[in-house]
Phi, psi and omega in degrees: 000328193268350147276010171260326176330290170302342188246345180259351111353277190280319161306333151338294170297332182245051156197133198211125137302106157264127200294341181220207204281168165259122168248116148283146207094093168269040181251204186295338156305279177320331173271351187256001178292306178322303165320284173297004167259359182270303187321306200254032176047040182254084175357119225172130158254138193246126187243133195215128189289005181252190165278359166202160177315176199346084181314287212318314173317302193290319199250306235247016178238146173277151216256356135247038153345128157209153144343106167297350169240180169286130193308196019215000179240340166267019202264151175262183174286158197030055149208098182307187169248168192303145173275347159248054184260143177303144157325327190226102203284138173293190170297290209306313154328283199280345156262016131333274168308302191296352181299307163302323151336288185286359182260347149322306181299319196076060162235115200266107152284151137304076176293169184067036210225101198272101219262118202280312213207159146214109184265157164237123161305081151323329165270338157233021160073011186268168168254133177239133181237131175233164203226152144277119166253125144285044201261348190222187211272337172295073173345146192239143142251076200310084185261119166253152181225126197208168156290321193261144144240131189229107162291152180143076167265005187043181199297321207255034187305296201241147176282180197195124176235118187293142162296121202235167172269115173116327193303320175307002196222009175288152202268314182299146167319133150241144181208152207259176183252011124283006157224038163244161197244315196192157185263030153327304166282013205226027174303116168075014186280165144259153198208159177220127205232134189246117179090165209213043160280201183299319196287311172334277219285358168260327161297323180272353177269302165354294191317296199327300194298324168263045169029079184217161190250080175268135166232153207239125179280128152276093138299343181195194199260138182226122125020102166242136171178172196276182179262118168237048202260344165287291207294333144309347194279281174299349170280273166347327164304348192214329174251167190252170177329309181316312183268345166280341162297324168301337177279321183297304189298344159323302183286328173279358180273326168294350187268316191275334205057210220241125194281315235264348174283342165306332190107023193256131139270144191245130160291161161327304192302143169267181188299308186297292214287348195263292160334302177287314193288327204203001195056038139315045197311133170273163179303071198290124149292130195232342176145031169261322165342302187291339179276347179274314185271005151272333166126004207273321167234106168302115178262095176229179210265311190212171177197184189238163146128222176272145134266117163283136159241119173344138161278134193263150161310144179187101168257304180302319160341293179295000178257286215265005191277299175315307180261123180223063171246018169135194178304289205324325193299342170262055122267001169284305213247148173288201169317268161337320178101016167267144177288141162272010155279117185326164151307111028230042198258000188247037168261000193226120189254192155273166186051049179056042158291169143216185181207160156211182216012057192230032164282349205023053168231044148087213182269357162268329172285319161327307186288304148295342147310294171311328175291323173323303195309284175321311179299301188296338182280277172340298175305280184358297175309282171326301185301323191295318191315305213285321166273357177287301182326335193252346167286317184272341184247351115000249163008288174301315214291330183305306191295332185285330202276356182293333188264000000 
């Protein structure tokens, strides 16, 4: 008796039947999915390969991180951010909130715990997800079996160091912009940081502030402006896109004047419709502009010295690495790993997939997204609850009347 105990002990462990969905992701998506599935009383394990909610936040940002938009558009649901948080939150701040969050909510992730596959079992409609756990000194091979799976691993799960001509043979550090922390170490260096997106242009003034000699490569054309993302808003209500875009490349040509003798290249396009078309974040200037028209952040081609590489997008990975279950599944997700139904419509695949955060509209589309899930996983939950329960008592009334 006490070894049939012991093989149902262990087999427990590596095969764990969950009554409602598996959320891979503990960051902000996987906690407001989480929220919302507490809210309608549904069961759910959230499995996250590091040791704490949003690793990316925590491990993977340089440290004078702040938000780009304003708090009251990045707050996940039904939980605000504190009021007496700056408009524009640090890194360090917003994984504050999110610690809180989930201890409002009471949501415990699985940490250590790195999810190798997801098949979906066509013959009993399941999902078998299998994991590695390190949570103990032994690696665990781990299988969970559920209905639902809610990918939210974000946009940004893996880093990507772009392929350059000459790079095997550069002499200098390379580092990616998920491990650079701060341009402390980098005093009195020259350094060249590739691309001038948001990360770019804060990694390079960060160098700048810690007197470091940076210059920086444009690969392409970008959106630049101060934040007008309450006052885009409140336009939209009443104008249609186009023209609130036209308004906006006004307002930023009268704040900025003409970027392009700098080396700044500008698209047609305006930001929101650039955004929408392509996922494209403009660009917020925090104080690198003034260092590029003093001379301070150099706009060139090539330079000596550390390499920065921007951090760049890899949606597939964090997508298709997980999921492998067959055709249907590229009728979910395109090329890339973004689901192919536009925003707001990809959030939901067959046979009980889901993707959340993959809108590429930040913390707010993330958010809507999560409300979807969570609702739609709830009925779902709930009809199944109401015929197993109406099934079972079936069942008793046939065995009471038999006897």
């Amino acid at each position: 008796m006490f070894q049939s105990s012991g093989q149902e002990d262990f087999l427990s462990r590596r095969c764990i039947w969950v009554t409602g969905p598996v959320i891979v992701g503990a960051g902000p998506s996987g906690l407001a999915v989480g929220a919302g599935l507490k809210a309608q009383g549904v069961p759910f394990i959230i499995l996250e390969r590091a040791n704490c909610i949003a690793s990316l936040w925590q491990n993977r940002t340089y440290d004078r991180l702040k938000l780009h938009l304003p708090k009251q558009f990045c707050q996940l649901p039904n939980f605000p951010f504190p009021e007496d948080f700056p408009e524009y939150p640090t890194k360090y701040q917003f994984i504050t909130y999110l610690e809180s969050y989930a201890k409002h909510f009471d949501i415990t992730p699985h940490f250590n715990e790195t999810v190798q596959s997801a098949k979906y079992d066509e013959t009993f409609g399941l999902w078998r997800v299998k994991t590695i756990s390190t949570r103990s000194f032994i690696p665990t091979e781990v299988e969970y079996i559920c209905r639902w799976l809610v990918v939210a691993t974000g946009e940004n799960a893996e880093k990507v160091v772009p392929e350059f001509e000459g790079l095997q043979q550069f002499g200098g550090n390379i580092t990616h912009a998920c491990d650079y922390k701060s341009g402390e170490n980098y005093r009195g260096k020259r350094v060249l940081v590739v691309g001038c997106g948001n990360s770019g242009m804060e990694v390079s003034l960060d160098l700048c502030n810690h007197n470091a000699s940076p210059s920086m490569v444009v690969r392409s054309s970008r959106n630049f402006g101060k934040s007008t993302f309450e006052l885009a808003i409140e336009m939209m209500k009443w104008l249609p896109l186009w023209m609130v875009d036209k308004i906006l490349l006004l307002l930023a040509w009268i704040i900025l004047g003409n970027l392009k003798k700098y080396g700044l290249k500008r698209p047609c396009i305006g930001p929101l419709q650039l955004k929408n078309s392509q996922g494209k974040t403009p660009v917020l200037d925090i104080g690198a502009l003034d260092k590029i028209r003093s001379g301070k952040i150099k706009v060139v081609l090539e330079s000596r010295g550390s390499l920065m590489a921007e951090w760049s997008l890899l949606m597939e990975k964090s997508l298709r690495s997980i999921c492998n279950s067959g055709n249907w599944e590229n009728e979910f997700f395109s090329e890339d790993g973004i689901p192919k139904n536009p925003f707001p419509n990809g959030w939901k695949g067959k046979a009980g997939l889901y993707a959340v955060g993959f809108t590429r509209r930040g913390l707010s589309g993330a958010s809507l997204d999560a409300i979807s899930v969570a609702l739609d996983i709830a009925n779902s939950w709930k009809e199944e609850t109401r015929q197993k329960k109406k099934t079972i008592a079936a069942r008793h009334r046939r065995c009471i009347s038999h006897f």
